[in-house]
N, CA, C and O atoms as CSV, one atom per row, in Angstrom:
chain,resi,resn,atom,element,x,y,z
A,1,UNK,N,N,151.389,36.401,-190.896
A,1,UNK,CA,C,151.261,34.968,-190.770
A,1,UNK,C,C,152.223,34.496,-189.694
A,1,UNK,O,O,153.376,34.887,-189.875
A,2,UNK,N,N,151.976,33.573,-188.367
A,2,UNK,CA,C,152.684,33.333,-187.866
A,2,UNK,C,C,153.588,31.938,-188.340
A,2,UNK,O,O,153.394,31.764,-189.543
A,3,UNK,N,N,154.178,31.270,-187.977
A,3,UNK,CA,C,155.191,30.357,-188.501
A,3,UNK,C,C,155.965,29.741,-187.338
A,3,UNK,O,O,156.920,30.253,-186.754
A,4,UNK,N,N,155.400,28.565,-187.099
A,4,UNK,CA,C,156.416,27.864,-185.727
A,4,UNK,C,C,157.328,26.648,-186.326
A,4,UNK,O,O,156.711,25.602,-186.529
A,5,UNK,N,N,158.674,26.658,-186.621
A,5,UNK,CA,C,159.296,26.161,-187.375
A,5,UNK,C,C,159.364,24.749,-186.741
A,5,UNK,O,O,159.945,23.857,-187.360
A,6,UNK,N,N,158.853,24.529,-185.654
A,6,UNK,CA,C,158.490,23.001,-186.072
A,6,UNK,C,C,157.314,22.062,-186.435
A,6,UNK,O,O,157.149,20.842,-186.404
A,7,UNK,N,N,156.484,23.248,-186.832
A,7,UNK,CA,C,155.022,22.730,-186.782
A,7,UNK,C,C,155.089,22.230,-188.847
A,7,UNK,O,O,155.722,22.705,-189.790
A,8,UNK,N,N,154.126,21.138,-188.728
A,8,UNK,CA,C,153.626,20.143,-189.842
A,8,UNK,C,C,153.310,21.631,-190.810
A,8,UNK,O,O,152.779,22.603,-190.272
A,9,UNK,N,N,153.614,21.640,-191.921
A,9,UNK,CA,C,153.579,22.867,-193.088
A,9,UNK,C,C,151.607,22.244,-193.297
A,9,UNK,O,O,151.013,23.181,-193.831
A,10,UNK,N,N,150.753,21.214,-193.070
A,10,UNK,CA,C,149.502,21.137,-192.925
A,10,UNK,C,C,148.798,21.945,-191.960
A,10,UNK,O,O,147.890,22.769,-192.072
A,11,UNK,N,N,149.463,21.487,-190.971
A,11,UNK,CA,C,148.528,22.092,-189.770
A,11,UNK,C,C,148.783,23.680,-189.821
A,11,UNK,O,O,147.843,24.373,-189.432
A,12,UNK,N,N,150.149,24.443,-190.334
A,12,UNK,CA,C,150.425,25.479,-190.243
A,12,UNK,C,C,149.091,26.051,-191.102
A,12,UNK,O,O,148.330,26.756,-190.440
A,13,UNK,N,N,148.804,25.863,-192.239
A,13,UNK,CA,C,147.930,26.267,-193.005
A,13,UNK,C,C,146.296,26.401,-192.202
A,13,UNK,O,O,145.496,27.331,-192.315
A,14,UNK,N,N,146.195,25.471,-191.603
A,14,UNK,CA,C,144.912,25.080,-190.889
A,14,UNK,C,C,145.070,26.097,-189.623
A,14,UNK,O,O,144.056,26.774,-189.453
A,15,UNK,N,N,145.850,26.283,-188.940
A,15,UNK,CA,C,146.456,27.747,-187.959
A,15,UNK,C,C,145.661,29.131,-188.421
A,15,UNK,O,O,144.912,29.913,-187.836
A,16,UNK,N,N,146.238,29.031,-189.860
A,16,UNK,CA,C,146.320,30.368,-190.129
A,16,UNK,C,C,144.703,30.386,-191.201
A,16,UNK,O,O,144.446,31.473,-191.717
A,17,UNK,N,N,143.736,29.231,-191.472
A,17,UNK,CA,C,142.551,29.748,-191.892
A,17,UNK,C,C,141.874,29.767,-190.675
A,17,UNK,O,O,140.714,30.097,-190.919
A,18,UNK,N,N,142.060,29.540,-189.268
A,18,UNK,CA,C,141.046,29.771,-187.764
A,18,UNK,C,C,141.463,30.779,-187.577
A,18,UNK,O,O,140.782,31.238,-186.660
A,19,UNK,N,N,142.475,31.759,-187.974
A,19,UNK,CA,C,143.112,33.513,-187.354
A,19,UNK,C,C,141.860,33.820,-187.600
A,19,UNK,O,O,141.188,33.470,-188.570
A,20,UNK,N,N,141.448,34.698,-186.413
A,20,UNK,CA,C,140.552,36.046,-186.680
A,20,UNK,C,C,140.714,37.200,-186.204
A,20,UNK,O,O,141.043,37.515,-185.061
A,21,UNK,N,N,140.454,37.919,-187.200
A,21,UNK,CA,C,141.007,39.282,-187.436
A,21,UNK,C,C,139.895,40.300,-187.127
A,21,UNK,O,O,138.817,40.267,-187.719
A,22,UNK,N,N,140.245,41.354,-186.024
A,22,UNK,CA,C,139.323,42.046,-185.325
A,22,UNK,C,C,139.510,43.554,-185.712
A,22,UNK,O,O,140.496,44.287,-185.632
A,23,UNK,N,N,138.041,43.802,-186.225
A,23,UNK,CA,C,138.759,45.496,-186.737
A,23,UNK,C,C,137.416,46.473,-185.960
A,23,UNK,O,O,136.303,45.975,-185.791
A,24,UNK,N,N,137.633,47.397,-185.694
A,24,UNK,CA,C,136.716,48.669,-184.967
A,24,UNK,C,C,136.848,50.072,-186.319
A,24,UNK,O,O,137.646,50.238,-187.242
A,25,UNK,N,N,135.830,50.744,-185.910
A,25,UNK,CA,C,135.983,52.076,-186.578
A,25,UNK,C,C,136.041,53.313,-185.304
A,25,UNK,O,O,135.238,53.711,-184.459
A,26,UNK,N,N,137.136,53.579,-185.602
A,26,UNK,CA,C,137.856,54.989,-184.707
A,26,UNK,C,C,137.171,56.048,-185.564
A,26,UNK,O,O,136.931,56.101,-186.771
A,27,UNK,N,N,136.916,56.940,-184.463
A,27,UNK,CA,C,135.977,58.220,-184.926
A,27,UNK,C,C,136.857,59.276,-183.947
A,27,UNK,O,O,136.584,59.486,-182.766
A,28,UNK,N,N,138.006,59.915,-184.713
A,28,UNK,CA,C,138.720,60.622,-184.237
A,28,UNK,C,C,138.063,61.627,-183.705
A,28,UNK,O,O,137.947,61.537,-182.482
A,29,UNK,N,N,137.459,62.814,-184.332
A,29,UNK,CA,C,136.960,64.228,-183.597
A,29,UNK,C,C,135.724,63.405,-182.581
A,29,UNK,O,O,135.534,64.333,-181.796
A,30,UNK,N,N,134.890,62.419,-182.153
A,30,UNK,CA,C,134.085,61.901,-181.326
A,30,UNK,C,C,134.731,61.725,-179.985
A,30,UNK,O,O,134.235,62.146,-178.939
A,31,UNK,N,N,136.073,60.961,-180.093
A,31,UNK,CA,C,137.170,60.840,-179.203
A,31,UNK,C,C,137.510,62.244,-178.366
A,31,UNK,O,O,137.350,62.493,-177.171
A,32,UNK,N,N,137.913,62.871,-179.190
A,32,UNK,CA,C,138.699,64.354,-178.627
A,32,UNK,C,C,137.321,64.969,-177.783
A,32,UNK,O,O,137.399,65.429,-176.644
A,33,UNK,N,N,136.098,64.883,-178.550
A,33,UNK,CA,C,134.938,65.669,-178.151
A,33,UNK,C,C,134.696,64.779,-176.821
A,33,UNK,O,O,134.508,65.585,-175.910
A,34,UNK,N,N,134.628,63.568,-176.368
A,34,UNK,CA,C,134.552,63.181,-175.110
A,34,UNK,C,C,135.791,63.326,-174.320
A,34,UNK,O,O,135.701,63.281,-173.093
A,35,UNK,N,N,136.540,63.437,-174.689
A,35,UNK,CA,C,137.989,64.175,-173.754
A,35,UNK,C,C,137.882,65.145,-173.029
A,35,UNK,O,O,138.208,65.095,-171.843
A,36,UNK,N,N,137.340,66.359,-173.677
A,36,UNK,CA,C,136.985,67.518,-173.022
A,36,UNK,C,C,135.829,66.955,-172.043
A,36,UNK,O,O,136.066,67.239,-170.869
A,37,UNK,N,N,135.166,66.551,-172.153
A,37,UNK,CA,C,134.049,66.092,-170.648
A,37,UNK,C,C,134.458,65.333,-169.816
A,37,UNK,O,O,133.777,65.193,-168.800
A,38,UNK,N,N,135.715,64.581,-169.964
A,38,UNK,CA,C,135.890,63.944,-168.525
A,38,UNK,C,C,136.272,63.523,-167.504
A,38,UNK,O,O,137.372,63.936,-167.136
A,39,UNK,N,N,135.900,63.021,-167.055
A,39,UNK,CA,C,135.597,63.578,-165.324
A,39,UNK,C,C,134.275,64.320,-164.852
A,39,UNK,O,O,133.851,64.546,-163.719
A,40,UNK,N,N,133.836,64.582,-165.941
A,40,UNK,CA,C,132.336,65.569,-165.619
A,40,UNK,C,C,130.903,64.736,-165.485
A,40,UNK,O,O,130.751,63.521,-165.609
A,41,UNK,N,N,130.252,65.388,-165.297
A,41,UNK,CA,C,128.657,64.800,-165.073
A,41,UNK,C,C,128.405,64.580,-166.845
A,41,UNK,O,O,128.782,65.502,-167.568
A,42,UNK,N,N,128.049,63.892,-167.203
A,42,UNK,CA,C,127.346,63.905,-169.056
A,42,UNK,C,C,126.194,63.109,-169.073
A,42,UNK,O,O,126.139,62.169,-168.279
A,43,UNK,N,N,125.222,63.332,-169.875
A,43,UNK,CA,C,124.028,62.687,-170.049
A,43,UNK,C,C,124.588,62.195,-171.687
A,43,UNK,O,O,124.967,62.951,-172.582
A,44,UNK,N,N,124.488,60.626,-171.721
A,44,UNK,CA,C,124.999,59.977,-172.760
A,44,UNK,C,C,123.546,59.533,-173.405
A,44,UNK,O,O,122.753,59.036,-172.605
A,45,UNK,N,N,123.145,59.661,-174.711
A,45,UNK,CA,C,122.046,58.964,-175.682
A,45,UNK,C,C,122.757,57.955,-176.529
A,45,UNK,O,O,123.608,58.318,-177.342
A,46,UNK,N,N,122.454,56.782,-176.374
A,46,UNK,CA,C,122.619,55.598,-177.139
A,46,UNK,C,C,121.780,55.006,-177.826
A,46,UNK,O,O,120.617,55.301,-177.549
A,47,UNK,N,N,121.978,54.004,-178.920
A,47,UNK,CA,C,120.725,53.514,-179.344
A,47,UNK,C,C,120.007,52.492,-178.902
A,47,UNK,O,O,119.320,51.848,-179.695
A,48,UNK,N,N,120.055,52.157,-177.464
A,48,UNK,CA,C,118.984,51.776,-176.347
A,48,UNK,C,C,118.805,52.568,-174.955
A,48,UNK,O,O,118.693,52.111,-173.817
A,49,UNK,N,N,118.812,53.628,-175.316
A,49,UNK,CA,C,118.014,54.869,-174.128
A,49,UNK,C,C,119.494,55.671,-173.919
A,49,UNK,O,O,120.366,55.819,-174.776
A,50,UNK,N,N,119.506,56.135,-172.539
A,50,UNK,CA,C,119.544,57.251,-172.082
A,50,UNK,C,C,120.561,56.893,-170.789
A,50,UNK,O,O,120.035,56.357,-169.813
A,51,UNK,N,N,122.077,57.190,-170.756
A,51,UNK,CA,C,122.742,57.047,-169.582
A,51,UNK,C,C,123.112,58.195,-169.127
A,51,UNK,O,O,123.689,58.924,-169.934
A,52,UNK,N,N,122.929,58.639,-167.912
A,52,UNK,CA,C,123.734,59.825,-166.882
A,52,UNK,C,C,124.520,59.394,-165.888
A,52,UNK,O,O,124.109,58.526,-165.117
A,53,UNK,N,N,125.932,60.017,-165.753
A,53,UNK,CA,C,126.941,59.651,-164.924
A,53,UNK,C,C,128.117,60.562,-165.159
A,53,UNK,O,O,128.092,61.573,-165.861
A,54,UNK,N,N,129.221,60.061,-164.447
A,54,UNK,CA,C,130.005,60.733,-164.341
A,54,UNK,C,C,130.753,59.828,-165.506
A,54,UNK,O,O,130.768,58.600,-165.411
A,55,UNK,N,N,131.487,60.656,-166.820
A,55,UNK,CA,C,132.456,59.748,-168.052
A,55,UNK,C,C,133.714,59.384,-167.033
A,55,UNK,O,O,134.368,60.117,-166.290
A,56,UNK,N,N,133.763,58.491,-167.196
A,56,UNK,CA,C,135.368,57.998,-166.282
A,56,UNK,C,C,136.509,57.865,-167.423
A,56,UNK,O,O,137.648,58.247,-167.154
A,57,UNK,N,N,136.268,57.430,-168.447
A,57,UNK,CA,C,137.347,56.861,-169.052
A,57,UNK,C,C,137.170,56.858,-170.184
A,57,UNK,O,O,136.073,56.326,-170.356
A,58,UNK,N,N,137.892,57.335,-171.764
A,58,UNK,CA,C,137.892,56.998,-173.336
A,58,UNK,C,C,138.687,56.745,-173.512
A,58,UNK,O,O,139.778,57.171,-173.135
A,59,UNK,N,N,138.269,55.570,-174.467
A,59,UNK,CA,C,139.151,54.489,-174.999
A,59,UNK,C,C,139.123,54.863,-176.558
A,59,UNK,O,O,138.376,55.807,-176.813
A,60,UNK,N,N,139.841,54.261,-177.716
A,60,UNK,CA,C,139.508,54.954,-178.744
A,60,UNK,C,C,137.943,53.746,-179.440
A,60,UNK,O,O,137.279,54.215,-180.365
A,61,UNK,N,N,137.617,52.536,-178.969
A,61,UNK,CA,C,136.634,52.259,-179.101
A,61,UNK,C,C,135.307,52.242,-178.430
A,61,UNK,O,O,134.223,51.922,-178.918
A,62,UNK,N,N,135.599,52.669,-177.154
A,62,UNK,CA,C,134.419,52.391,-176.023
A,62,UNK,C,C,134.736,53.923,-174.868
A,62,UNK,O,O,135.703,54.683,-174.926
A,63,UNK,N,N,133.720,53.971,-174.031
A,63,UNK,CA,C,133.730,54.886,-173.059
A,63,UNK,C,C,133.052,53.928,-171.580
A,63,UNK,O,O,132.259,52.986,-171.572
A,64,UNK,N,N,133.716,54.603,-170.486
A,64,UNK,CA,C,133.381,54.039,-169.393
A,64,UNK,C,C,133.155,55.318,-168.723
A,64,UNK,O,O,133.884,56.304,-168.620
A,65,UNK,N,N,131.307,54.938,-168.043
A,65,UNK,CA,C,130.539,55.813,-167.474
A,65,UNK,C,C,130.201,55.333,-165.858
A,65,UNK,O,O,129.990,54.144,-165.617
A,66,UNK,N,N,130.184,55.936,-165.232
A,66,UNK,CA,C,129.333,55.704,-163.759
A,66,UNK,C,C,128.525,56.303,-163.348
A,66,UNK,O,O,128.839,57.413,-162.920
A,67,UNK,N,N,127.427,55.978,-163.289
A,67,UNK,CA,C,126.046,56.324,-162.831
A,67,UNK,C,C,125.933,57.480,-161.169
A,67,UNK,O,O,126.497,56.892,-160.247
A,68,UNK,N,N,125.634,58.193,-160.941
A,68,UNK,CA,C,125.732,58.639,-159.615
A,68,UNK,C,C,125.150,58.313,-158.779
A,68,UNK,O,O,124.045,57.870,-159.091
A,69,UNK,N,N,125.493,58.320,-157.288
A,69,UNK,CA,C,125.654,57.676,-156.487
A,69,UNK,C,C,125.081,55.421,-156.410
A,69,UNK,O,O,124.152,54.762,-155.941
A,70,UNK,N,N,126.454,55.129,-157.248
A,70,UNK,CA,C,125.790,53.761,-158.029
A,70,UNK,C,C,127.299,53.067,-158.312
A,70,UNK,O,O,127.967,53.587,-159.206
A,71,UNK,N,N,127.704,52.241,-157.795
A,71,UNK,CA,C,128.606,51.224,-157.752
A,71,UNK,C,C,129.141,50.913,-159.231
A,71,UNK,O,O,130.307,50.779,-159.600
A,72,UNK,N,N,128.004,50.838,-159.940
A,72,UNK,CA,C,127.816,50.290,-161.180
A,72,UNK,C,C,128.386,50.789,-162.688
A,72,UNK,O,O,127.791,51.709,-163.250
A,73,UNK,N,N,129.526,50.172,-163.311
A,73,UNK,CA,C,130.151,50.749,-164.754
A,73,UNK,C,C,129.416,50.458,-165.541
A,73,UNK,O,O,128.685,49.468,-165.504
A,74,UNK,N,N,129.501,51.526,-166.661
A,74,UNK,CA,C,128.898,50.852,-167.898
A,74,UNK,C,C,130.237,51.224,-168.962
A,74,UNK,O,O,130.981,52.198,-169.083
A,75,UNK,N,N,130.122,50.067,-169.559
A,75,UNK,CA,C,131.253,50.181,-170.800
A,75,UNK,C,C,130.458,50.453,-172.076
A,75,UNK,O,O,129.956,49.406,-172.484
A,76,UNK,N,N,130.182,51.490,-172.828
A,76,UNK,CA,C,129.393,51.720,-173.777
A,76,UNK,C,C,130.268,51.831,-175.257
A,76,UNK,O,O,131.231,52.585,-175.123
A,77,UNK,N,N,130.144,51.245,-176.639
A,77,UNK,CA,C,130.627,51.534,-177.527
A,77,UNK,C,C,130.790,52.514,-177.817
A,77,UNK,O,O,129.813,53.061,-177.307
A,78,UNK,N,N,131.584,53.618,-178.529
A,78,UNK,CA,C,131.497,55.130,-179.312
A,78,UNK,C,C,130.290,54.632,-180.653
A,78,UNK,O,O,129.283,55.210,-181.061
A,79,UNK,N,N,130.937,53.315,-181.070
A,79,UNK,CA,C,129.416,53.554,-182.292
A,79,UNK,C,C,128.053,53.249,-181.743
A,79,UNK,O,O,127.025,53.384,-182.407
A,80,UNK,N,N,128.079,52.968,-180.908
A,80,UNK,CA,C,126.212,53.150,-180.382
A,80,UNK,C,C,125.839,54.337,-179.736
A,80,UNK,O,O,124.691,54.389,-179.296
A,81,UNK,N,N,126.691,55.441,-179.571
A,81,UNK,CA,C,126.639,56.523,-179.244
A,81,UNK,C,C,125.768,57.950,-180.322
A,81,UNK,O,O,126.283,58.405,-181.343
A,82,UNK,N,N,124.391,58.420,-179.745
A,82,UNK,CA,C,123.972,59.242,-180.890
A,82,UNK,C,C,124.283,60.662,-180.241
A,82,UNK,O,O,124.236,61.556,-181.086
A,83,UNK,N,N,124.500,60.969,-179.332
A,83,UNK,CA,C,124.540,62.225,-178.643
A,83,UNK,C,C,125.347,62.456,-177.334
A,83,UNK,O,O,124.897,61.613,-176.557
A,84,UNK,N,N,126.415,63.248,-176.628
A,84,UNK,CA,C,126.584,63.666,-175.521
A,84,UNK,C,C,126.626,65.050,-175.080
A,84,UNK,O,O,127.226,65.976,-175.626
A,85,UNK,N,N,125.574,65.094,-173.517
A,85,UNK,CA,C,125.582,66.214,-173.438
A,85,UNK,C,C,126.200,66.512,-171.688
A,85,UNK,O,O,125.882,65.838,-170.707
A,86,UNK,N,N,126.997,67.526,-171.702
A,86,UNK,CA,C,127.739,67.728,-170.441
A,86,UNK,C,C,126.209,67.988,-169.403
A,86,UNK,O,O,125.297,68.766,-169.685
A,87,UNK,N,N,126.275,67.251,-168.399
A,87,UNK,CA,C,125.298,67.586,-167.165
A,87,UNK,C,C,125.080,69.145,-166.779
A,87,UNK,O,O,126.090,69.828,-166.606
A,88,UNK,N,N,124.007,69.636,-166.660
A,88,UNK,CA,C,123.963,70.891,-166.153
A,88,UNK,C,C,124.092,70.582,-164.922
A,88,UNK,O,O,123.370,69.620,-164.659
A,89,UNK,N,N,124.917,71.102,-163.681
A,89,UNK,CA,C,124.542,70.795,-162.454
A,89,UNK,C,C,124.051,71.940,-161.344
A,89,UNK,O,O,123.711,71.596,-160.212
């Protein structure tokens, strides 16, 4: 609970029922398993199709992919994630 000692003990209350509280689900061995790929080519399956690129970046909630030869990031959740497979090249 925060507490600004000069604020009205009303409004403090009214503060603290607008807090919102943000929670994710971490999928530890999913994490580690995209670690080992990247930097590599991966063909990512989500549950709206099909991304190929190079994995740039894991986060413990999201992954950042780049498409090849393509300007373009995609920031994809780990939970919309059904499959990754390292690129054959």
């Amino acid at each position: 609970m925060y507490y600004h000692p000069y604020a009205n003990p009303m409004m403090q209350e009214e503060y603290n029922r607008r807090m919102i509280n943000y929670t994710t689900v971490i999928d530890p061995f999913v994490i580690e398993a995209l670690k080992t790929v990247l930097g590599r080519s991966v063909v990512i399956e989500t549950v709206r199709g099909n991304l190929q690129g190079v994995l740039v970046d894991v986060k413990p909630d999201h992954i950042v992919v780049r498409p090849h030869g393509n300007d373009t990031t995609f920031f994809v959740r780990i939970q919309q994630i059904v499959y990754i497979m390292p690129d054959i090249d």
